[in-house]
Backbone of each chain as nested JSON, in Angstrom:
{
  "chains": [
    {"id": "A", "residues": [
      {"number": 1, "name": "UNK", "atoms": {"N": [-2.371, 16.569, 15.94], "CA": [-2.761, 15.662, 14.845], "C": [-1.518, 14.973, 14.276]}},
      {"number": 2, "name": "UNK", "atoms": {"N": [-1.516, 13.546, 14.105], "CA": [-0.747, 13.175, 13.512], "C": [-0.768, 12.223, 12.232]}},
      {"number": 3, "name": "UNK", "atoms": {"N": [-0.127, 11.843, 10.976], "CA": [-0.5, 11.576, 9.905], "C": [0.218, 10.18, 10.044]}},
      {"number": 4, "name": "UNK", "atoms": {"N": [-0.269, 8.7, 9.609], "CA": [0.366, 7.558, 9.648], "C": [0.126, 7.068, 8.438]}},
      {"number": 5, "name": "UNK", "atoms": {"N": [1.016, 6.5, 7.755], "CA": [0.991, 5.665, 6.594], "C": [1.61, 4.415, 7.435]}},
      {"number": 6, "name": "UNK", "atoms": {"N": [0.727, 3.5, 6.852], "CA": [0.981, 2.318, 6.765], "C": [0.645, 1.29, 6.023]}},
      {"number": 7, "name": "UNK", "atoms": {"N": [0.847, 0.088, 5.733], "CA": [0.654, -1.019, 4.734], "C": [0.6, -2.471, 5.239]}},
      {"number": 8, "name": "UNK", "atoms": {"N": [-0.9, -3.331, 4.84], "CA": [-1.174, -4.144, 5.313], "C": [-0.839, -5.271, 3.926]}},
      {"number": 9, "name": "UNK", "atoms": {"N": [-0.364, -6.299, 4.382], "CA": [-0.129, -7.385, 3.308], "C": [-0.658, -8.68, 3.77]}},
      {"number": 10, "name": "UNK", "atoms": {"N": [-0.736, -9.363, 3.197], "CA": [-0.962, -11.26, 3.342], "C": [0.002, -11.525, 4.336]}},
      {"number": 11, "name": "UNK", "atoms": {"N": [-0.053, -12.702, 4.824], "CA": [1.648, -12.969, 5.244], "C": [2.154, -14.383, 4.263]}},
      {"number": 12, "name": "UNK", "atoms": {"N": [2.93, -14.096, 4.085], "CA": [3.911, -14.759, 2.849], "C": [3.374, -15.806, 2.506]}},
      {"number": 13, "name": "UNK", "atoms": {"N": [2.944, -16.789, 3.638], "CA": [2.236, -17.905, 3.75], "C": [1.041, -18.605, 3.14]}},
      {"number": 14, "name": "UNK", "atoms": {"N": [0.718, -17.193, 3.031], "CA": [-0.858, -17.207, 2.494], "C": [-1.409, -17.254, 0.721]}},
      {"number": 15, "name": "UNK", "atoms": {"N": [-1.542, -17.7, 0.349], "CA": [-1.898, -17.418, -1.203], "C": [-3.046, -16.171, -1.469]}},
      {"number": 16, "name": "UNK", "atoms": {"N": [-2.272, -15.76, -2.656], "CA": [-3.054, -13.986, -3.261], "C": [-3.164, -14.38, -4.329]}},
      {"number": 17, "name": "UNK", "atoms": {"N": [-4.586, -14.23, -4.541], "CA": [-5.277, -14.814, -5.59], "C": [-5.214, -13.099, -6.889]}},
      {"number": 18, "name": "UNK", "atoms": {"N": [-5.4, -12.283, -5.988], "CA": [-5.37, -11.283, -6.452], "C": [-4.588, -10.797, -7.45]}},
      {"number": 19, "name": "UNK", "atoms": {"N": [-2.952, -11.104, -6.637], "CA": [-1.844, -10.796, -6.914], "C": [-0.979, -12.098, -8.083]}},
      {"number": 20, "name": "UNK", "atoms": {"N": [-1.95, -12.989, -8.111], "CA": [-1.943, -14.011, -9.143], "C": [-2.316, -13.327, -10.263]}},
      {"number": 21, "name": "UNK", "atoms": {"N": [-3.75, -12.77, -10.724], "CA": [-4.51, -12.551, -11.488], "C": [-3.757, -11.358, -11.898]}},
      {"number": 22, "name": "UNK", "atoms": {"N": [-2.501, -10.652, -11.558], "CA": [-2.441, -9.034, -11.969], "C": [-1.115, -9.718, -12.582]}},
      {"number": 23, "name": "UNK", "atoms": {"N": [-0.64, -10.803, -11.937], "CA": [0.996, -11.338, -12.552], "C": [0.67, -12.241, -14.203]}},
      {"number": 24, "name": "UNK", "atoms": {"N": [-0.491, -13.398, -13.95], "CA": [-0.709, -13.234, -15.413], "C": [-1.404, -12.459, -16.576]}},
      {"number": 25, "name": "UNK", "atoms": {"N": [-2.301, -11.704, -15.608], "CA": [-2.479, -10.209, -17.076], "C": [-1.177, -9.983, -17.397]}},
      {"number": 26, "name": "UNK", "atoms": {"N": [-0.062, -9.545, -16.56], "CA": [0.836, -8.8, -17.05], "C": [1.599, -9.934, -18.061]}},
      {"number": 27, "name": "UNK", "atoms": {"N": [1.871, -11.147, -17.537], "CA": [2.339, -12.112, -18.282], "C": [2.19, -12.612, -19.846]}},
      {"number": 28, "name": "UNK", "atoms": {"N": [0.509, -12.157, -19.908], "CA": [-0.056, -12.133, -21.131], "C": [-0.08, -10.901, -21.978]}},
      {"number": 29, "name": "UNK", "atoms": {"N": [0.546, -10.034, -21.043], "CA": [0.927, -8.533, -22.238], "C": [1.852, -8.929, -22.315]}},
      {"number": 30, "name": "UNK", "atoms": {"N": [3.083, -9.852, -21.956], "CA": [4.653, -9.988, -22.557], "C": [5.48, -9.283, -21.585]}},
      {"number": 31, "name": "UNK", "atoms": {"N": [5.091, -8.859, -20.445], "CA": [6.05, -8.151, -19.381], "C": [6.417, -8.873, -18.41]}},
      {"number": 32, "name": "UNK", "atoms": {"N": [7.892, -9.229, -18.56], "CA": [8.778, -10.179, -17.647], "C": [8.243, -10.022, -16.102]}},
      {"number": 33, "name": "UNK", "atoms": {"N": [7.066, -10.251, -15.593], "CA": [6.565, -10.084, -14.173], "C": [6.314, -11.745, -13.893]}},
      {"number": 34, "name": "UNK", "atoms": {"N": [7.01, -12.247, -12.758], "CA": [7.029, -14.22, -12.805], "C": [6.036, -13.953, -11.241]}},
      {"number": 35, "name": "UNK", "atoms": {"N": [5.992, -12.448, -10.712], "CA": [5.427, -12.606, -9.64], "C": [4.952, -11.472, -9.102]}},
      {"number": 36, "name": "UNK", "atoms": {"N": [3.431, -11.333, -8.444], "CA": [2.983, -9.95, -7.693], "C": [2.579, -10.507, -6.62]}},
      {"number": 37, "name": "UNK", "atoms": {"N": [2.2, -9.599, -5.693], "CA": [1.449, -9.6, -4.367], "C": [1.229, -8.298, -4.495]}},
      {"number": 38, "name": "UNK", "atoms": {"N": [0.029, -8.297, -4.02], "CA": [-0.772, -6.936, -3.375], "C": [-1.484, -6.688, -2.544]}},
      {"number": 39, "name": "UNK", "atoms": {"N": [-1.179, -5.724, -1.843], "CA": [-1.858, -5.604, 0.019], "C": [-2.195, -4.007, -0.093]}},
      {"number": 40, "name": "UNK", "atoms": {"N": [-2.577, -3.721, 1.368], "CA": [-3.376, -2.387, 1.036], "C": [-2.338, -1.386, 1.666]}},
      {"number": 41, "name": "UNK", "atoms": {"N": [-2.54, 0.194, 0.852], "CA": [-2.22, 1.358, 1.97], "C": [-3.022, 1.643, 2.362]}},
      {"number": 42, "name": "UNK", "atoms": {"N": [-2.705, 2.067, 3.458], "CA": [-3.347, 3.545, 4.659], "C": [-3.069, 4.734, 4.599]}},
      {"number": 43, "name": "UNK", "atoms": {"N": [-3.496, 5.449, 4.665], "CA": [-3.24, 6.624, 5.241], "C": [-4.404, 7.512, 6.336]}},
      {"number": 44, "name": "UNK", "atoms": {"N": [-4.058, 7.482, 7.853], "CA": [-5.242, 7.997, 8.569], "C": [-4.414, 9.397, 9.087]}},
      {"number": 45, "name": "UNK", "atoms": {"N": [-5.205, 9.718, 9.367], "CA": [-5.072, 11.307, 10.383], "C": [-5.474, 11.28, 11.694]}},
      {"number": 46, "name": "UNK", "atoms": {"N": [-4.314, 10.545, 12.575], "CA": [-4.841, 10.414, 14.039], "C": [-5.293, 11.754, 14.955]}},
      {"number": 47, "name": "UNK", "atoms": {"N": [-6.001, 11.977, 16.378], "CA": [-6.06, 12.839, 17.103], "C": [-5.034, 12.387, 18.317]}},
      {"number": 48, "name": "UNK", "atoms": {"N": [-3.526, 12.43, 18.214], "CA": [-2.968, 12.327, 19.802], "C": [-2.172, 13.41, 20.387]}},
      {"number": 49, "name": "UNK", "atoms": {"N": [-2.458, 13.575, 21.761], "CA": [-1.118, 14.68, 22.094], "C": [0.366, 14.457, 22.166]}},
      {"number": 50, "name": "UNK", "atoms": {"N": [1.141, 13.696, 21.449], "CA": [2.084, 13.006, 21.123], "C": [2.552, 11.676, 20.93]}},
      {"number": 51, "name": "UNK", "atoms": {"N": [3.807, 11.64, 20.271], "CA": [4.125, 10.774, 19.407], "C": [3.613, 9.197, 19.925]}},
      {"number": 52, "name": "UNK", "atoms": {"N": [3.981, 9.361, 21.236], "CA": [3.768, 7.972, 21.906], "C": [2.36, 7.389, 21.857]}},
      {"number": 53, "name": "UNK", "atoms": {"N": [2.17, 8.678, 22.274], "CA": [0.313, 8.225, 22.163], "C": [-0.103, 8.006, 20.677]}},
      {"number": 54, "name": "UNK", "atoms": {"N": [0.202, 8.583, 20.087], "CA": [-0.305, 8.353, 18.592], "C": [0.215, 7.057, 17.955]}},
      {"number": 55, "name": "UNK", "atoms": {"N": [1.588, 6.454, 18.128], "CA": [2.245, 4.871, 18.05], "C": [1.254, 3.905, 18.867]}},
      {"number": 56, "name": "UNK", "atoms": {"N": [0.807, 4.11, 20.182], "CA": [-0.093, 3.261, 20.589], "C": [-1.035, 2.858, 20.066]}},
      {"number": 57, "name": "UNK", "atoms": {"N": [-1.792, 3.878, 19.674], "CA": [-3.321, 4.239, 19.4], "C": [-3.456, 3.241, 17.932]}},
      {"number": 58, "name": "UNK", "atoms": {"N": [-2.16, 3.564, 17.06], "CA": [-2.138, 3.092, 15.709], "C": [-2.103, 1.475, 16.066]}},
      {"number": 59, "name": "UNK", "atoms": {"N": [-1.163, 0.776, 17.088], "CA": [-1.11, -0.098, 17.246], "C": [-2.425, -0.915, 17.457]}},
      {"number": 60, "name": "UNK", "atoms": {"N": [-3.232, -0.258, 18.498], "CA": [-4.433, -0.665, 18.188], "C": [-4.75, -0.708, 17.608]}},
      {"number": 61, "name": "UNK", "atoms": {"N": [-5.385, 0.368, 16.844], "CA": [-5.962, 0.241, 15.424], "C": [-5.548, -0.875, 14.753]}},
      {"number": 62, "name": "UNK", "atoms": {"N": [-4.579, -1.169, 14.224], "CA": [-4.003, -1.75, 13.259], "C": [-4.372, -3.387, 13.604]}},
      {"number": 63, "name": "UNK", "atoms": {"N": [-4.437, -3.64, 14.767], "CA": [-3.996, -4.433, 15.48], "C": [-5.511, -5.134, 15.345]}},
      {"number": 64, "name": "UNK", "atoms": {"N": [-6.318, -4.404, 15.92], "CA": [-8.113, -4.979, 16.241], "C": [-8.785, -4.805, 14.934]}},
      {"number": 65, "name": "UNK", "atoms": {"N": [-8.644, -3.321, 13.95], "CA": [-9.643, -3.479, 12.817], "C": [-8.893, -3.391, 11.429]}},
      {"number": 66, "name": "UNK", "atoms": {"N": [-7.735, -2.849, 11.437], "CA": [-7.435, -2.528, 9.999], "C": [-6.799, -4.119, 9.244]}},
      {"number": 67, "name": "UNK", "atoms": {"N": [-5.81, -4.406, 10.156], "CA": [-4.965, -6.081, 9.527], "C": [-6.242, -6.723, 10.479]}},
      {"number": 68, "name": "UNK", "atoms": {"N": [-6.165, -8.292, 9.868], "CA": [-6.6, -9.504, 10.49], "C": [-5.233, -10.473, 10.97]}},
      {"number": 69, "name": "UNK", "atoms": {"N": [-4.66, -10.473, 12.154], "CA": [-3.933, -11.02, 12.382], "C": [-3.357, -12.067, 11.869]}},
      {"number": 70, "name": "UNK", "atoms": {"N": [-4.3, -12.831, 11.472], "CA": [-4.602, -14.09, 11.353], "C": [-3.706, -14.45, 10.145]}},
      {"number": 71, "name": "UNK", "atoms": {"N": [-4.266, -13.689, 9.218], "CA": [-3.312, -13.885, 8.005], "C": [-2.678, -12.607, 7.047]}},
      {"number": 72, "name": "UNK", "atoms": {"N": [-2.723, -11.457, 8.062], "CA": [-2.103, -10.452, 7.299], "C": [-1.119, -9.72, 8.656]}},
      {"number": 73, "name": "UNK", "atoms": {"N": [0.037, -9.341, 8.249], "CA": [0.96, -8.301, 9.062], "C": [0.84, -6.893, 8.685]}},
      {"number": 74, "name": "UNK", "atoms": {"N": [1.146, -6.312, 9.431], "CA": [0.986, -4.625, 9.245], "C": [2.108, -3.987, 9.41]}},
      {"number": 75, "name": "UNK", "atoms": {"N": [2.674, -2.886, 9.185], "CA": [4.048, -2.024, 8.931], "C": [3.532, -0.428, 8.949]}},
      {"number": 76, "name": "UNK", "atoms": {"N": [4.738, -0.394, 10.11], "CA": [4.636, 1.898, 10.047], "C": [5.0, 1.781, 9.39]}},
      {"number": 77, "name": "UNK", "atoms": {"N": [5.003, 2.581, 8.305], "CA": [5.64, 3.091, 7.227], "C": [6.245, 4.532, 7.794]}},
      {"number": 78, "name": "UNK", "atoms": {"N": [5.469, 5.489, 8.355], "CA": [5.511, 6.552, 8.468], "C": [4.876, 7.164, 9.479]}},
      {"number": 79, "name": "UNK", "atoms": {"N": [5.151, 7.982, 10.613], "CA": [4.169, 8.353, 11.585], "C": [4.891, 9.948, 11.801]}},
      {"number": 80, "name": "UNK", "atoms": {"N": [3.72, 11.428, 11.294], "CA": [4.737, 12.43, 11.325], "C": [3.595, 13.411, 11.959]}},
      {"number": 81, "name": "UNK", "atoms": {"N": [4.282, 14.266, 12.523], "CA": [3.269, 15.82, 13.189], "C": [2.676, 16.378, 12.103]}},
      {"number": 82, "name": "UNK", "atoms": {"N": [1.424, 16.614, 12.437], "CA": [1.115, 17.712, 11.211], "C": [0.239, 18.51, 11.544]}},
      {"number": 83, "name": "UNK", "atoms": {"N": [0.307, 19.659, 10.881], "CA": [-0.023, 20.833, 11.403], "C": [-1.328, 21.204, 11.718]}},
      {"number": 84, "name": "UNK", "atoms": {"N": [-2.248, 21.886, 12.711], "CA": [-4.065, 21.501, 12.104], "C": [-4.485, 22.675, 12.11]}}
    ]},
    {"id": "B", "residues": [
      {"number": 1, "name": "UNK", "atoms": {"N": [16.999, -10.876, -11.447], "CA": [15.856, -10.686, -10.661], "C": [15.868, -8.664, -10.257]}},
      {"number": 2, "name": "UNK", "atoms": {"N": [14.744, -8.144, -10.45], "CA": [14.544, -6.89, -9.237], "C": [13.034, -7.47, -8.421]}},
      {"number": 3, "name": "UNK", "atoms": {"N": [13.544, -6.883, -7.229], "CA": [12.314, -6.788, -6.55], "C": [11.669, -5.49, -6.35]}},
      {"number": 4, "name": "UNK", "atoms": {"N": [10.47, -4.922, -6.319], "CA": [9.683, -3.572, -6.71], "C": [9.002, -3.501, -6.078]}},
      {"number": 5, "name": "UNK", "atoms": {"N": [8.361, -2.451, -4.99], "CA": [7.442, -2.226, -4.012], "C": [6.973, -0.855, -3.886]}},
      {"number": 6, "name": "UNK", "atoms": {"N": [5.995, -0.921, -5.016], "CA": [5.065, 0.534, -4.878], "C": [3.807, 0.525, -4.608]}},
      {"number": 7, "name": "UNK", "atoms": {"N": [3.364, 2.018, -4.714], "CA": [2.221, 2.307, -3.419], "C": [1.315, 2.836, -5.148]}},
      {"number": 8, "name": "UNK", "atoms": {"N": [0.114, 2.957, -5.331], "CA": [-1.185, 3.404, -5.617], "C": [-1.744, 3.784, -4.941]}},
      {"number": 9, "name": "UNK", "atoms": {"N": [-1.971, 5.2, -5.428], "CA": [-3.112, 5.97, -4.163], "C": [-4.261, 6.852, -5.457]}},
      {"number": 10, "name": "UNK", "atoms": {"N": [-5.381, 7.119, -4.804], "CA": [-6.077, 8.184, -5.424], "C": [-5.548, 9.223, -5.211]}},
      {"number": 11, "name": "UNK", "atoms": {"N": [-5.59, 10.023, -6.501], "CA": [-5.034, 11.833, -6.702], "C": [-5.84, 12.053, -5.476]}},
      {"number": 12, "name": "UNK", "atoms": {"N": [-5.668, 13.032, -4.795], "CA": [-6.258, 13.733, -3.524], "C": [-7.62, 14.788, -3.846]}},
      {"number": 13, "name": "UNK", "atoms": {"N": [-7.719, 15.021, -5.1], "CA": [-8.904, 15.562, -5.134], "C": [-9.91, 14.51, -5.822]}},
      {"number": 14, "name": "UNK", "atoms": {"N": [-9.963, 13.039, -5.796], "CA": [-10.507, 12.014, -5.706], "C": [-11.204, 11.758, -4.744]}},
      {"number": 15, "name": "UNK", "atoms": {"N": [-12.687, 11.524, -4.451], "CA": [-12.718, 11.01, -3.171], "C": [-12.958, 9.881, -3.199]}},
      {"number": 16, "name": "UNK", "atoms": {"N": [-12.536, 9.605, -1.984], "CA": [-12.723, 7.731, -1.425], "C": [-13.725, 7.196, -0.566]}},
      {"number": 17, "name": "UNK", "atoms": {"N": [-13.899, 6.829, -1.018], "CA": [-15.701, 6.242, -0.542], "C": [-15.22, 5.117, 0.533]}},
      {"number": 18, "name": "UNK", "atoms": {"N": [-14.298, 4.269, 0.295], "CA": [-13.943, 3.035, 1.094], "C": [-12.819, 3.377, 2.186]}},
      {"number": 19, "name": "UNK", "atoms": {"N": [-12.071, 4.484, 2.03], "CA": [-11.632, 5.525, 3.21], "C": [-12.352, 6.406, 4.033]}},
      {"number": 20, "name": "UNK", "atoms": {"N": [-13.376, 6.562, 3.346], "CA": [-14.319, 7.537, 4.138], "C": [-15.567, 6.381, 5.318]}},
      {"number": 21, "name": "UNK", "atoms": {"N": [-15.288, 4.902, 4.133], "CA": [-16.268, 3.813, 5.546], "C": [-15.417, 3.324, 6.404]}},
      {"number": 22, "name": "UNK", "atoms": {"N": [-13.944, 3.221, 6.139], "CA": [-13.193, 3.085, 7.489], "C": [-13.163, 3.853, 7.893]}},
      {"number": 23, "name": "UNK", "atoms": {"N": [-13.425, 5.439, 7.934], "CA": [-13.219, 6.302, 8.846], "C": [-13.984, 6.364, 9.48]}},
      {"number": 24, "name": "UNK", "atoms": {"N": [-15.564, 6.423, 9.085], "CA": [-16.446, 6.213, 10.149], "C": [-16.705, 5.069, 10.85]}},
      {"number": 25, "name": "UNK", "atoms": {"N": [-16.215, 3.619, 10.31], "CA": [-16.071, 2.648, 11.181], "C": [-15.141, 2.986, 12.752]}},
      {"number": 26, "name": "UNK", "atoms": {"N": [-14.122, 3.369, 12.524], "CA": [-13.167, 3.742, 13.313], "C": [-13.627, 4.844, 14.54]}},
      {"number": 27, "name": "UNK", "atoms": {"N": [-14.26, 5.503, 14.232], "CA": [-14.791, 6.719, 14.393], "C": [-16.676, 5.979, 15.482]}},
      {"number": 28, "name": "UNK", "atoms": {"N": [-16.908, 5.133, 15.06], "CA": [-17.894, 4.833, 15.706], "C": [-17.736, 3.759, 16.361]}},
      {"number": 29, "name": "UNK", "atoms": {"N": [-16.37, 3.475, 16.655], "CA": [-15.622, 2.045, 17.871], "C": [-14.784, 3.201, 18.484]}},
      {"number": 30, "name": "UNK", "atoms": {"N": [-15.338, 4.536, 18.603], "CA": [-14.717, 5.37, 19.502], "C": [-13.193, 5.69, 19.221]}},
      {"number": 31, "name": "UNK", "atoms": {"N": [-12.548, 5.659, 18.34], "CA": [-11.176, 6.048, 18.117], "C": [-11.339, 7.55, 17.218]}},
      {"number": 32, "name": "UNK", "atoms": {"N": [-10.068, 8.225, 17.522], "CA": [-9.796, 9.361, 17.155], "C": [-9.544, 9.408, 15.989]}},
      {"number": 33, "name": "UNK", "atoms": {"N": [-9.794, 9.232, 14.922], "CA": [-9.595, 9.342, 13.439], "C": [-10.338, 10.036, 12.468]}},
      {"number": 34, "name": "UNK", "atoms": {"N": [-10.192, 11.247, 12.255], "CA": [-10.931, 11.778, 11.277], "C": [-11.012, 11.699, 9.825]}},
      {"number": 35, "name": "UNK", "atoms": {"N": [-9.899, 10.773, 9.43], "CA": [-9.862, 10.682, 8.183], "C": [-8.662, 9.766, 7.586]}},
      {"number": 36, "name": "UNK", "atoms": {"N": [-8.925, 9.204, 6.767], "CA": [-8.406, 7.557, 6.506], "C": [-8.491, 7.857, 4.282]}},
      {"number": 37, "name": "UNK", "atoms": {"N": [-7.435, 7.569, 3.994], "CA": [-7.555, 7.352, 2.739], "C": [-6.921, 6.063, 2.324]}},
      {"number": 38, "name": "UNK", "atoms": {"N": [-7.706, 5.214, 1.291], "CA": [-6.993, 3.787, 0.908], "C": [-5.721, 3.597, -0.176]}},
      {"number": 39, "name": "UNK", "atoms": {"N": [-4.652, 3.062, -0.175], "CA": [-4.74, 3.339, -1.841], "C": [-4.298, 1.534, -2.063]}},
      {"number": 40, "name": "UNK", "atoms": {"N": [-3.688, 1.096, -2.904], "CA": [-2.752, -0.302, -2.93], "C": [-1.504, -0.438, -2.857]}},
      {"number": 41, "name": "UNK", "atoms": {"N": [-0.899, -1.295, -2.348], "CA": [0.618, -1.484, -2.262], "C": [0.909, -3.05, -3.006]}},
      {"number": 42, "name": "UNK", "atoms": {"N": [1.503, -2.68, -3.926], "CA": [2.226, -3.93, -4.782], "C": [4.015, -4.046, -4.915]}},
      {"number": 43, "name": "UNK", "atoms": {"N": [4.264, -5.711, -4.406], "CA": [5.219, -6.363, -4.723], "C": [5.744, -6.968, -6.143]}},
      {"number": 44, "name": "UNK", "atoms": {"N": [6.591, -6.614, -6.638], "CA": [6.785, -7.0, -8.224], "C": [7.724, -7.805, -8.652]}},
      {"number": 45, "name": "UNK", "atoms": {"N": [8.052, -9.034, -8.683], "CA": [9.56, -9.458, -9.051], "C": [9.477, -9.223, -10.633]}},
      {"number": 46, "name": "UNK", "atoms": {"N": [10.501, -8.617, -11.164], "CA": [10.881, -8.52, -12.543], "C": [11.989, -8.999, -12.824]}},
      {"number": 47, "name": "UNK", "atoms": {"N": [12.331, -9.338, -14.469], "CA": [13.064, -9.75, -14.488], "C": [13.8, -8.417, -15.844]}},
      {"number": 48, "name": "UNK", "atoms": {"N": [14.962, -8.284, -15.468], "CA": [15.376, -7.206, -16.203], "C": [17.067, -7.279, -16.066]}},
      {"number": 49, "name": "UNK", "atoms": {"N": [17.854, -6.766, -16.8], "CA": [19.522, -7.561, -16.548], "C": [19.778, -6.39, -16.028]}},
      {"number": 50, "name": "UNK", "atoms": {"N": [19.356, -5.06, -15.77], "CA": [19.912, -3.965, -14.867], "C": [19.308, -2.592, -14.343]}},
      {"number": 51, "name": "UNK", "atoms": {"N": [19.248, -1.902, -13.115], "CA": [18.489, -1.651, -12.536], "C": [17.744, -0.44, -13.482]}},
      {"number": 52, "name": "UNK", "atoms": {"N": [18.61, -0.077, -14.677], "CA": [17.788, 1.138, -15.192], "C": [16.814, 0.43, -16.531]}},
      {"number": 53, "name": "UNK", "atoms": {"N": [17.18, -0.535, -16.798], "CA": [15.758, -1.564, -17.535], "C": [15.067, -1.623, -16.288]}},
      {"number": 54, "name": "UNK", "atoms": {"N": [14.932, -2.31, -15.471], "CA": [13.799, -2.591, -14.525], "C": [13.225, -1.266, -13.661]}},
      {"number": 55, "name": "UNK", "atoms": {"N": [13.628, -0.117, -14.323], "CA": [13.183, 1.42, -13.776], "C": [12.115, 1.332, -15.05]}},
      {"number": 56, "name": "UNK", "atoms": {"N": [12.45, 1.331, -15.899], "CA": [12.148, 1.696, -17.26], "C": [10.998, 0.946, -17.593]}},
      {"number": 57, "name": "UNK", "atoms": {"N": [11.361, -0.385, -17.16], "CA": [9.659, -1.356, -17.502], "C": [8.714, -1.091, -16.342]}},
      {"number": 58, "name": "UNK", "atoms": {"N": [9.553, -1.021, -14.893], "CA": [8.55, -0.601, -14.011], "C": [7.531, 0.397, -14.191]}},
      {"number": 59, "name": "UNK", "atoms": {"N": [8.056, 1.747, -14.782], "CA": [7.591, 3.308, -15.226], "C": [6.173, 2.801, -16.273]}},
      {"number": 60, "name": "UNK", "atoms": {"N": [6.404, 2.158, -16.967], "CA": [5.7, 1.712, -18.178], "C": [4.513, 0.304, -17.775]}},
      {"number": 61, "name": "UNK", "atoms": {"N": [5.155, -0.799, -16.939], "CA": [3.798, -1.212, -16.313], "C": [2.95, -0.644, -15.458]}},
      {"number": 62, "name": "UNK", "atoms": {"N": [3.726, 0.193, -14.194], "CA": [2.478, 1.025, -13.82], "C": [1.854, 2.246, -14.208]}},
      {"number": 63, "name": "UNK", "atoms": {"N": [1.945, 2.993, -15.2], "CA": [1.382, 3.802, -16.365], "C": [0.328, 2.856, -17.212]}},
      {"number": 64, "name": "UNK", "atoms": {"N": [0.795, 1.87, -17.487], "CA": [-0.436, 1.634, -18.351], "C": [-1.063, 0.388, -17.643]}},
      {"number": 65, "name": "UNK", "atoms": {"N": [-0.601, -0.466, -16.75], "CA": [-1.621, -1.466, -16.133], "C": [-1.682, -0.795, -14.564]}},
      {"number": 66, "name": "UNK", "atoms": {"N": [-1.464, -1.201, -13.816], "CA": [-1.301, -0.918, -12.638], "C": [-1.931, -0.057, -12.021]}},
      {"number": 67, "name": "UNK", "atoms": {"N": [-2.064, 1.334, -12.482], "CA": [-2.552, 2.849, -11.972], "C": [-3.246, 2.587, -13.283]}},
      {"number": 68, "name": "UNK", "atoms": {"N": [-4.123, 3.616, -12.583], "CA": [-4.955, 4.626, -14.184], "C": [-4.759, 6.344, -13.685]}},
      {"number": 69, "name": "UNK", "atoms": {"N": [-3.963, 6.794, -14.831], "CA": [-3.228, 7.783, -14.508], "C": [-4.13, 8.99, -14.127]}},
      {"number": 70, "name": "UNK", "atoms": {"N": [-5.7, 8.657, -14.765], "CA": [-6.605, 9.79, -14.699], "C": [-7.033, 10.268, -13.251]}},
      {"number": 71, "name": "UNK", "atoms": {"N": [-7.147, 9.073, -12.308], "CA": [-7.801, 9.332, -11.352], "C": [-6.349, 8.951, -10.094]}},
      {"number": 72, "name": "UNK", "atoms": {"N": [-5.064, 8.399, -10.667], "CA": [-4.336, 7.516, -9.475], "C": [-2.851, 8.167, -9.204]}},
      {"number": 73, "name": "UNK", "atoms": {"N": [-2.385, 8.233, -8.46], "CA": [-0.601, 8.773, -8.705], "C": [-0.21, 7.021, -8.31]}},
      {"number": 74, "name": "UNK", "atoms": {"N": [1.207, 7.063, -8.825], "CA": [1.919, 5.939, -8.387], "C": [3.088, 6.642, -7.854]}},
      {"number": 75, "name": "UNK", "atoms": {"N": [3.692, 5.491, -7.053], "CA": [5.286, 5.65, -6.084], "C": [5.635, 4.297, -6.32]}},
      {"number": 76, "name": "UNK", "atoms": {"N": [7.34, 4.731, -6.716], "CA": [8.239, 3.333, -6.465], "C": [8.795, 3.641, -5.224]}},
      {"number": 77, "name": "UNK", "atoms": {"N": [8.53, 2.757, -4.072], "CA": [8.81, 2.747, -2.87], "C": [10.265, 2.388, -2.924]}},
      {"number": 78, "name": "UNK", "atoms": {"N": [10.659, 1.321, -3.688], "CA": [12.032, 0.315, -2.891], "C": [11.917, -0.462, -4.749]}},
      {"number": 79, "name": "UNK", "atoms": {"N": [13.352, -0.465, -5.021], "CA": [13.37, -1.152, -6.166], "C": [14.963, -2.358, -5.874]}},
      {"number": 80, "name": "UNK", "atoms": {"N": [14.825, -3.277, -5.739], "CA": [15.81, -4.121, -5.308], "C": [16.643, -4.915, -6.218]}},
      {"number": 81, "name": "UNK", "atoms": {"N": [17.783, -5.015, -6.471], "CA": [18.377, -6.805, -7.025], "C": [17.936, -7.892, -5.861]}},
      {"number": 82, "name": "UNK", "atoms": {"N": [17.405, -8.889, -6.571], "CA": [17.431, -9.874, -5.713], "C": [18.384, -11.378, -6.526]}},
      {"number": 83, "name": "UNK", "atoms": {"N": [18.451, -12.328, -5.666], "CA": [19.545, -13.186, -5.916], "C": [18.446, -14.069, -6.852]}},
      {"number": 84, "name": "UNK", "atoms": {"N": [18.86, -14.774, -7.507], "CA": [17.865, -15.581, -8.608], "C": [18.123, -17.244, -7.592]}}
    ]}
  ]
}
């Protein structure tokens, strides 16, 4: 078993409407924030018999359902053994 | 300028309803994943004249906007100077 964190964002390009709406709340409490973006974590619990296989597998994943290519990039953050 | 990049996750004895439908999404396109938790990842530019003010406002926007401490943990991933 292996544990992956990772984090999906916009790509820079793209406008975050989201990350608009959280920069002027904060703006309107008086907290020097001129800018946010916000994208998602992961955290899954793969089944591989090693590391390689488990980097692949994520790649897929990541690749076909978790990001949309199109307008978001994806990042290991973290890929570690864990115990089952 | 700092730049700020932390993670929001649900406390772990939270459950996640929208981790638990990617897991069975995942899980029923035939991939090995038993378990998937979501949380958010936010980018922050602040503006603060030194890195232990921009610790200090960071600590304090995500405590009271950002997370809700009842149900969420927060992480400062990466806290940066950036060039103005």
């Amino acid at each position: 078993m292996f544990e992956a964190k990772i984090i999906v964002t916009l790509r820079s390009s793209i406008l975050d409407p989201q990350g608009s709406a959280v920069a002027t709340s904060l703006q309107s409490l008086s907290y020097p924030v001129p800018e946010v973006r916000i994208g998602k974590y992961m955290e899954l619990t793969l089944q591989a018999s090693d590391e390689q296989e488990a980097t692949a597998l994520l790649q897929i994943i990541c690749q076909k359902v978790l990001a949309n290519p199109v307008m978001e990039d994806y990042r290991i953050l973290q890929l570690t053994r864990k115990e089952e």
